[in-house]
MARRO-325923 format. One record per residue (C-alpha): residue number from 1; residue in three letters; chain; z, x, y. Coordinates in Angstrom, 2 decimals. Layout:
<recs>
> i/aa/ch/Z/X/Y
> NUM/ALA/A/Z/X/Y .
...
</recs>
This chain:
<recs>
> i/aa/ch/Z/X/Y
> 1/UNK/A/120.46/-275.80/165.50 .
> 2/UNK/A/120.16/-279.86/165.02 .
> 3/UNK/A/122.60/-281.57/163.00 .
> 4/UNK/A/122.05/-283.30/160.01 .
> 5/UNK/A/124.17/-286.55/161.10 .
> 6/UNK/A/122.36/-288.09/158.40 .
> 7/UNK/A/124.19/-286.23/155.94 .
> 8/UNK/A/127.31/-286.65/157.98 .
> 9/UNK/A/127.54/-290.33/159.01 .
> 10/UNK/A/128.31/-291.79/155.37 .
> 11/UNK/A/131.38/-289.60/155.13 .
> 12/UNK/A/132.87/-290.65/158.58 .
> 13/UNK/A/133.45/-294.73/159.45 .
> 14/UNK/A/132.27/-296.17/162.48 .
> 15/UNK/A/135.62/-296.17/164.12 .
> 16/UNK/A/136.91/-292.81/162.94 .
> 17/UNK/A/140.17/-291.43/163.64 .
> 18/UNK/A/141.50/-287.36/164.42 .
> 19/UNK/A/142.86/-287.50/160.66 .
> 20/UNK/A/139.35/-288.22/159.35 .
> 21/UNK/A/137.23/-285.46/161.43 .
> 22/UNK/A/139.57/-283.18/160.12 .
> 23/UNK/A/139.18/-283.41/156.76 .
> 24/UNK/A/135.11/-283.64/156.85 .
> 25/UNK/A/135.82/-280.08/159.41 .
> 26/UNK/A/137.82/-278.54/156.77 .
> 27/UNK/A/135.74/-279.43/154.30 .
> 28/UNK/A/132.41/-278.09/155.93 .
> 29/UNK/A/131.63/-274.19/155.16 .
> 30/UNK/A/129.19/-274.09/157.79 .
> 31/UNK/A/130.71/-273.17/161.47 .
> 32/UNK/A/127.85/-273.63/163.22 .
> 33/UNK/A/127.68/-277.62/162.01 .
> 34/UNK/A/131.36/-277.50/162.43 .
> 35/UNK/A/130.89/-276.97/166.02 .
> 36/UNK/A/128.06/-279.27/166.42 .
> 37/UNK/A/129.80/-282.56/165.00 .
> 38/UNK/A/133.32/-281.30/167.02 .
> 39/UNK/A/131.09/-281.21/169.98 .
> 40/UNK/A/129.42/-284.89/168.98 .
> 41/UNK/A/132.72/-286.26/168.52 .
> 42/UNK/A/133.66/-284.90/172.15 .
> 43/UNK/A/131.03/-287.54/173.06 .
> 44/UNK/A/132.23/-290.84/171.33 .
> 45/UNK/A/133.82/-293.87/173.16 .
> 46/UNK/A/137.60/-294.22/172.73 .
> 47/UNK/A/137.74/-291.05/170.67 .
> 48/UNK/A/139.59/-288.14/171.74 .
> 49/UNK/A/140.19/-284.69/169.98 .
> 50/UNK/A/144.01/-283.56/168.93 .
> 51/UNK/A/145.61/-280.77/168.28 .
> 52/UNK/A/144.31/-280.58/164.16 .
> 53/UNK/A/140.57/-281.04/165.52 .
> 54/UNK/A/140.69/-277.85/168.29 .
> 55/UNK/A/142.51/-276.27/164.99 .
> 56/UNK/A/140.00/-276.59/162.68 .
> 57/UNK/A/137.27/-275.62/164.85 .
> 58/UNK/A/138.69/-272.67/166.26 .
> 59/UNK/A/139.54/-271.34/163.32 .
> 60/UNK/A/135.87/-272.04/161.50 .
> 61/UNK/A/134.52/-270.49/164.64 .
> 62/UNK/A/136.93/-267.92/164.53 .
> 63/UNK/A/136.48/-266.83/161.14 .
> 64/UNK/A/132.76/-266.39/161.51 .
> 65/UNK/A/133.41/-264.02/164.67 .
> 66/UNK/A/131.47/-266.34/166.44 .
> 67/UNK/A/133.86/-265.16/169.70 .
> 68/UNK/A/131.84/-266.74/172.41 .
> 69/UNK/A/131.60/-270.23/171.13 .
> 70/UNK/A/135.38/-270.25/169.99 .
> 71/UNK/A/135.91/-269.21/173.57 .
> 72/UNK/A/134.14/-272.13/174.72 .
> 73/UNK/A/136.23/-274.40/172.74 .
> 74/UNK/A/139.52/-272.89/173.70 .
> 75/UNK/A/138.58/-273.45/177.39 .
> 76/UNK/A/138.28/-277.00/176.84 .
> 77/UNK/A/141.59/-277.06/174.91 .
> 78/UNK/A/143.17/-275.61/177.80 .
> 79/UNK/A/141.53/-277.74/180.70 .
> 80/UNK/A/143.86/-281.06/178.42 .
> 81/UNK/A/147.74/-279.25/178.95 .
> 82/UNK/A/149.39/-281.91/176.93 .
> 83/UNK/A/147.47/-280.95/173.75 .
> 84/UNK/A/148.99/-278.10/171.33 .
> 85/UNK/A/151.03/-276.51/169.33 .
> 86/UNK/A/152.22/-273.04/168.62 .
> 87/UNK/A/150.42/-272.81/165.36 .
> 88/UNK/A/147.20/-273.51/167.05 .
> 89/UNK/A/148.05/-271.49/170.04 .
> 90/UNK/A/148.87/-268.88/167.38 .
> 91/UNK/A/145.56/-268.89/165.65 .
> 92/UNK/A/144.04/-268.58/169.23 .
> 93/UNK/A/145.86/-265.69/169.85 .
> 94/UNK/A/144.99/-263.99/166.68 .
> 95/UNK/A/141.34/-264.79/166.85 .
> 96/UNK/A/141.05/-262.85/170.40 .
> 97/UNK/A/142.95/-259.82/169.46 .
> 98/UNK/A/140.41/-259.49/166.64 .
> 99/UNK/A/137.79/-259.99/168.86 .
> 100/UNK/A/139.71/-257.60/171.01 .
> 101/UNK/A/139.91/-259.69/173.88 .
> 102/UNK/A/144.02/-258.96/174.31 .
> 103/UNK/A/143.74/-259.77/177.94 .
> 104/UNK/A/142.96/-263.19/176.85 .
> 105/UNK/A/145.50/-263.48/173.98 .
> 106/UNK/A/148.25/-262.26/176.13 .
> 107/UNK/A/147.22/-264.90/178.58 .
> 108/UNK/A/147.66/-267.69/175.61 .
> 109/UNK/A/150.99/-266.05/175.16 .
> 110/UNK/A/152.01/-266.47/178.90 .
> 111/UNK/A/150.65/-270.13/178.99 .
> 112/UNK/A/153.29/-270.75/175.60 .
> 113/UNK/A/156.39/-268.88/177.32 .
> 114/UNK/A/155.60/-271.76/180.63 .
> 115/UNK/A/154.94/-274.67/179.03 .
> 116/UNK/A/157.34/-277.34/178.80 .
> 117/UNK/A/156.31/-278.46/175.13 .
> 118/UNK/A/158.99/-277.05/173.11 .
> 119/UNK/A/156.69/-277.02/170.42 .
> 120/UNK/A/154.53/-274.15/171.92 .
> 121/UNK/A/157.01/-271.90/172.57 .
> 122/UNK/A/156.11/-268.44/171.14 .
> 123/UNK/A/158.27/-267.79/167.56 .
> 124/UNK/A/158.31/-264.48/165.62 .
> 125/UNK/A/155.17/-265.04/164.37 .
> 126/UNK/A/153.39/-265.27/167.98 .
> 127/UNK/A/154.78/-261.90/168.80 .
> 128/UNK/A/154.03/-260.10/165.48 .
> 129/UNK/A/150.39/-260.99/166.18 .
> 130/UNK/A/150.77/-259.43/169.46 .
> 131/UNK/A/152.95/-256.10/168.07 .
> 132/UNK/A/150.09/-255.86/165.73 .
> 133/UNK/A/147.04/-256.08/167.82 .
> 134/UNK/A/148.89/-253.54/170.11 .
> 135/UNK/A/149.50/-250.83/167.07 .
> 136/UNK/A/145.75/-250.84/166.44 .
> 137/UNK/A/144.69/-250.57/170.33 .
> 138/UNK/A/145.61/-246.56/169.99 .
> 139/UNK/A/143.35/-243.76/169.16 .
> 140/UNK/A/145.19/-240.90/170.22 .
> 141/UNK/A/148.80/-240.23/170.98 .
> 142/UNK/A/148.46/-240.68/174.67 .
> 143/UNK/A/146.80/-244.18/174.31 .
> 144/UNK/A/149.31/-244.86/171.67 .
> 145/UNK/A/152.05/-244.09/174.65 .
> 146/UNK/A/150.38/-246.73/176.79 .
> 147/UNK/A/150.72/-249.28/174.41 .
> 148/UNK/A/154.12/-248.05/173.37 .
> 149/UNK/A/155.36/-249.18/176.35 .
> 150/UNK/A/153.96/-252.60/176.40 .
> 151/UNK/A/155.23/-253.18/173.09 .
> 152/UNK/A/158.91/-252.11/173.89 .
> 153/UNK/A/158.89/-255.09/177.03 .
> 154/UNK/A/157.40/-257.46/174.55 .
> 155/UNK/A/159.77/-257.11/171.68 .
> 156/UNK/A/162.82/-256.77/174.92 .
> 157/UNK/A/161.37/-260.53/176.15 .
> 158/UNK/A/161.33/-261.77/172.09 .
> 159/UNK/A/164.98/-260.27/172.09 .
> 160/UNK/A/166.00/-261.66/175.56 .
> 161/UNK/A/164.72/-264.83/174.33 .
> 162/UNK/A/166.88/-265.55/171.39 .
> 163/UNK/A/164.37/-264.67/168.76 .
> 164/UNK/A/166.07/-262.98/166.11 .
> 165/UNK/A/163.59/-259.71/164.99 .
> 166/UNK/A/162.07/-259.47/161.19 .
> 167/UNK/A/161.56/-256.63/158.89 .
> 168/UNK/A/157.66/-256.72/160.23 .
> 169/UNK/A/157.91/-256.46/164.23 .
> 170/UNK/A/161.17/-253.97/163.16 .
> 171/UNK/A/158.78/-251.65/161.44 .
> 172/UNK/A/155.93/-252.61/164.03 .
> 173/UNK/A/158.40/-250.73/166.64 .
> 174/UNK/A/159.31/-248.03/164.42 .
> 175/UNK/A/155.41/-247.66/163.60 .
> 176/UNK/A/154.35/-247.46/167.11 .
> 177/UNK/A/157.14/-244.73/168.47 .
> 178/UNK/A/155.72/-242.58/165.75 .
> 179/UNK/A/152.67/-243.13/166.94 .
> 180/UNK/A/153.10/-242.31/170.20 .
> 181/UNK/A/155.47/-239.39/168.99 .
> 182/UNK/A/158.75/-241.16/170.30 .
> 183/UNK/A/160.27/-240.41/167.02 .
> 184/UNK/A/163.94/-240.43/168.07 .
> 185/UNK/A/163.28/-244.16/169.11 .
> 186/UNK/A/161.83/-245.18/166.16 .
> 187/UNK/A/164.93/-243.47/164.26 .
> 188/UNK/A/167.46/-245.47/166.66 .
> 189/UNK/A/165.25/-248.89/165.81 .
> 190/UNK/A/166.34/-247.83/161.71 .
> 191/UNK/A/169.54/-247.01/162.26 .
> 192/UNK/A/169.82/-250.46/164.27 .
> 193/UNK/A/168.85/-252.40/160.74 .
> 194/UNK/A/171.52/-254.33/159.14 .
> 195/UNK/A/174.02/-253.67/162.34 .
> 196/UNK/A/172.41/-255.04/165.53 .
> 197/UNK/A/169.40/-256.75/163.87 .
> 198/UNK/A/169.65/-258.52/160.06 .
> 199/UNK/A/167.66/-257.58/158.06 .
> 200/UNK/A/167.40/-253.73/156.06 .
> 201/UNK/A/165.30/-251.03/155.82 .
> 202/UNK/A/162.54/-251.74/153.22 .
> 203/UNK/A/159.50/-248.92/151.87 .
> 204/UNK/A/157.42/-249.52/155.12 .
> 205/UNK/A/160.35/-248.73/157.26 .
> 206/UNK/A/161.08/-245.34/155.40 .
> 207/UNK/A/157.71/-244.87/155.37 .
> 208/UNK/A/157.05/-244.26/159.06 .
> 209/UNK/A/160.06/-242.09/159.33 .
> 210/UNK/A/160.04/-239.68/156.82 .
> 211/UNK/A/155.57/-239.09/158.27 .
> 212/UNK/A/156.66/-239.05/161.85 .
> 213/UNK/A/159.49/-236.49/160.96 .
> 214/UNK/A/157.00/-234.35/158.85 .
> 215/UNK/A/154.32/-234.36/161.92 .
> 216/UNK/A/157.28/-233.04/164.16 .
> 217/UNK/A/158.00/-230.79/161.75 .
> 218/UNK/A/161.53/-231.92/160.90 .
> 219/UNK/A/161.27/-231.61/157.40 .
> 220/UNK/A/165.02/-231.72/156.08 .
> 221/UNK/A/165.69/-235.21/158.37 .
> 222/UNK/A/162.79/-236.28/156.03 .
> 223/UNK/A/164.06/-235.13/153.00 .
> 224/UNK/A/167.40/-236.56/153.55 .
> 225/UNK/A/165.15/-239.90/154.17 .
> 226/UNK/A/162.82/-239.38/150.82 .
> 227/UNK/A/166.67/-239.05/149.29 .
> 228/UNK/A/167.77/-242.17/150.52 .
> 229/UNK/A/164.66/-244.02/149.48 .
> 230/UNK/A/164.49/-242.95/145.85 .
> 231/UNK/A/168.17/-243.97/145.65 .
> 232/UNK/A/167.07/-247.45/146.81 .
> 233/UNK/A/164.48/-247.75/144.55 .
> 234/UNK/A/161.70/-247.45/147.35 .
> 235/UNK/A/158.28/-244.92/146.85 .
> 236/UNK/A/156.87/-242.88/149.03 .
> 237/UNK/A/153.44/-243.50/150.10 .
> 238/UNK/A/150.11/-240.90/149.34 .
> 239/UNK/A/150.14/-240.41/153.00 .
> 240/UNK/A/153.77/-239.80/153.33 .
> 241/UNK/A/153.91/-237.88/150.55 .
> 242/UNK/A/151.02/-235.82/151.18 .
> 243/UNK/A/153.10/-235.30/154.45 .
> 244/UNK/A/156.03/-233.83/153.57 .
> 245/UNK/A/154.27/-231.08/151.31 .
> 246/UNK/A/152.32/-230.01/153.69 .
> 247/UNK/A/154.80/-229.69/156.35 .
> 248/UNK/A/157.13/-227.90/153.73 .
> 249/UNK/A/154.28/-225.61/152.94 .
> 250/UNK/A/153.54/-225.14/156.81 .
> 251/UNK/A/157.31/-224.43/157.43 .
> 252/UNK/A/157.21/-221.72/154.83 .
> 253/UNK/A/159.20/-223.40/152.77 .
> 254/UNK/A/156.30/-223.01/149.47 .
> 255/UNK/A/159.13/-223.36/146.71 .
> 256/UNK/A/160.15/-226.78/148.31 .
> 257/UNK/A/156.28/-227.99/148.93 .
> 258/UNK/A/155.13/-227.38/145.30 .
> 259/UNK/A/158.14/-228.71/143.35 .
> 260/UNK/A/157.43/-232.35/145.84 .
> 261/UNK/A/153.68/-231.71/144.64 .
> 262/UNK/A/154.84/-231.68/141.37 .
> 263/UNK/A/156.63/-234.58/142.12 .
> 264/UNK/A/154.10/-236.26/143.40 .
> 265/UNK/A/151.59/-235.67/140.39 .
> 266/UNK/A/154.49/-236.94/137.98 .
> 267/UNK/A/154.74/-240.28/140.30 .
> 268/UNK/A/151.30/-240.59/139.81 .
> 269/UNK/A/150.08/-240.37/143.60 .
> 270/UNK/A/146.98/-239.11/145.48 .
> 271/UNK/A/146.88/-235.38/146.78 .
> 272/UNK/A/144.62/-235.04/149.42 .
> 273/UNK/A/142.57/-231.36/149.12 .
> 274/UNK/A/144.07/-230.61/152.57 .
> 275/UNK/A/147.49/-230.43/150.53 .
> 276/UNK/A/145.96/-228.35/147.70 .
> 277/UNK/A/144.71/-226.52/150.73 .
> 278/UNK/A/147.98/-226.01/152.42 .
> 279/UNK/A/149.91/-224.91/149.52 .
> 280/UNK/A/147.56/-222.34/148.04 .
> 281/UNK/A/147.16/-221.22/152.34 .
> 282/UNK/A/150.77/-220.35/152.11 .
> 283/UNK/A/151.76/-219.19/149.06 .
> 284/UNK/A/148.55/-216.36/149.73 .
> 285/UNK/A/150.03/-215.54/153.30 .
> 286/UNK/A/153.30/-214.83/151.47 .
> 287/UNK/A/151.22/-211.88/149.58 .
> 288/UNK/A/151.17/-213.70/146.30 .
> 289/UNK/A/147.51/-214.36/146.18 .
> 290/UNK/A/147.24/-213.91/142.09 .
> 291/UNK/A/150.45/-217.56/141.91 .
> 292/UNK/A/147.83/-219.06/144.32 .
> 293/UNK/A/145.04/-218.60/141.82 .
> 294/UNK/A/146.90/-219.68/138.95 .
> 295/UNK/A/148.33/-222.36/140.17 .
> 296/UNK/A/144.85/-223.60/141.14 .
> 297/UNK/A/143.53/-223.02/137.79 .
> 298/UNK/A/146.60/-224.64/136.46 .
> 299/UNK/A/145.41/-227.99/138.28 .
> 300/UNK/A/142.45/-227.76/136.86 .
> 301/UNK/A/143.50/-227.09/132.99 .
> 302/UNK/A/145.58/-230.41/133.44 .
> 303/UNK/A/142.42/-232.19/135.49 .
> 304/UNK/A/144.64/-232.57/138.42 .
> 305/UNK/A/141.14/-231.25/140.30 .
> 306/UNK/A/137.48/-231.76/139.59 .
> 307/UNK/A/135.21/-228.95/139.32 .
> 308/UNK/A/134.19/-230.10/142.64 .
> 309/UNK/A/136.93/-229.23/144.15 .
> 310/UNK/A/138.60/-226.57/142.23 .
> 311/UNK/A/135.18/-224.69/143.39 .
> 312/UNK/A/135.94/-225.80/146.73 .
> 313/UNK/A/139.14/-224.25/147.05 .
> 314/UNK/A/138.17/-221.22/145.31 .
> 315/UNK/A/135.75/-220.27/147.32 .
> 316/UNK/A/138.37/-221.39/150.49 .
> 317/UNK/A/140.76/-218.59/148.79 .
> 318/UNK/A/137.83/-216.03/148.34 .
> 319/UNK/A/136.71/-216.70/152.02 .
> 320/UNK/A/140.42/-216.31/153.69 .
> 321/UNK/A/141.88/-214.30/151.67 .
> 322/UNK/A/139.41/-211.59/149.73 .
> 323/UNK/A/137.10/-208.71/150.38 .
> 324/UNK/A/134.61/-206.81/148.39 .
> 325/UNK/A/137.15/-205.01/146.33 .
> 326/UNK/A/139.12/-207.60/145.01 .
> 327/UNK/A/136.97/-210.78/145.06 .
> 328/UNK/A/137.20/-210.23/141.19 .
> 329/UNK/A/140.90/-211.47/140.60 .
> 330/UNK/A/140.44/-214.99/141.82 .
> 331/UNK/A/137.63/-214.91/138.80 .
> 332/UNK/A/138.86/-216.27/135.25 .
</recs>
């Protein structure tokens, strides 16, 4: 592509300074001519690119997930050491962990921790961008463990080096040891808010817990935490929620998992079929196939189902749970 310096000249004086290049980079929606007049001003006599300049750039470049040109630009940042800051070294960071290069974010991080600017030392933010880039590298439980281990030295170092923990990389940890099914970690990192590290518990935080408990199983720990939450005014997610009735209803504990759906319906959140599912599953394995049925068509007198899916699990009942004799009493 060939720039229109034309069109660009009149805005910028003959002798232009950083201050002035920034503004007409800011103020130019095109990345591609962004990159061309950054890489024109590389070229001029006397001038020389800051720390705003790379800035801009990087983050025009980065925004348009053009990776391999903001790469380019970040290598010539780095080959001029006494340029930078930690918000730009922050952006870079960011930028390559969404182009899922974290080998080359984490190695922006190391050059921060060594250099001997104060003012590109890593803060909170620089490791929440890391903690967050790591939570979303796991697919599975076992990759999740990987990763769970790389994030419990990098929030040790952020600890180790005097940077006082938020509520986000708090619930980042907690997140992660659910994840990776370290639940009795993440319960120690909620039981450490407020005493070791200051700041509290807030919905997120809950959150986390009270699904991790319900995929281990340990459904009264997360009641006692759904107790605790409604007492401090916090609500439960539609995944968390959707959580603990199905592990009630899985435990055999149907009573407990439909009064929560109930619950749930009155709070005005979002059950997933595989609830509806679960519930009706259970209650029929108990023997009481004709509650199952009603129930259903309950939920769909008070539209709580489609006809879509009240057909759906009808026909899921029928399938599991009746024969050629008495197919007719899940009819209306």
């Amino acid at each position: 592509m060939k720039l229109d310096f034309n069109k660009q000249f009149p805005k910028l004086p003959s002798r232009f300074i950083n201050e002035e290049l920034c503004k007409i980079l800011t103020l130019e929606d095109d990345p591609l001519v962004c990159l061309e007049l950054f890489n024109w001003a590389s070229q001029q006599h006397r001038f020389r690119h800051d720390a705003s300049t790379y800035h801009v750039t990087i983050k025009k470049l980065g925004i348009a997930k053009m990776y391999q040109e903001m790469d380019d630009v970040v290598n010539q940042l780095l080959a001029v050491p006494q340029i930078g800051n930690e918000a730009l070294y922050n952006s870079i960071i960011y930028y390559f962990t969404e182009a899922r290069k974290l080998t080359r974010a984490v190695n922006i991080f190391k050059r921060m921790k060594s250099s001997r600017n104060l003012d590109c030392r890593p803060s909170i933010k620089t490791y929440n961008i890391l903690l967050t880039a790591m939570l979303g590298r796991g697919r599975n439980s076992y990759i999740n463990h990987m990763y769970m281990e790389t994030m419990r030295c990098l929030f040790k170092q952020m600890v180790d080096d005097g940077i006082e923990p938020d509520i986000f990389s708090l619930n980042s940890m907690m997140k992660g040891y659910v994840l990776s099914l370290h639940i009795n970690d993440a319960l120690r990192v909620f039981h450490q808010m407020g005493v070791v590290y200051k700041c509290l518990p807030n919905s997120f935080s809950y959150d986390y817990l009270v699904h991790g408990l319900c995929a281990q199983g340990r459904t009264n720990n997360a009641i006692e935490l759904f107790d605790e939450m409604k007492e401090k005014g916090f609500a439960l997610s539609n995944k968390s929620f959707n959580s603990l009735v199905n592990a009630l209803a899985l435990g055999g504990e149907v009573k407990e998992a439909v009064n929560y759906l109930w619950e749930m319906i009155d709070k005005h959140r979002s059950v997933d079929i595989i609830t509806y599912k679960t519930v009706l599953d259970e209650i029929c394995r108990q023997g009481r196939v004709g509650e199952a049925t009603g129930l259903l068509k309950e939920w769909q007198e008070k539209d709580l189902v489609d006809g879509i899916t009240y057909r759906e699990l009808l026909h899921v009942l029928e399938d599991d749970f009746g024969n050629s004799n008495d197919r007719e009493r899940f009819r209306y």
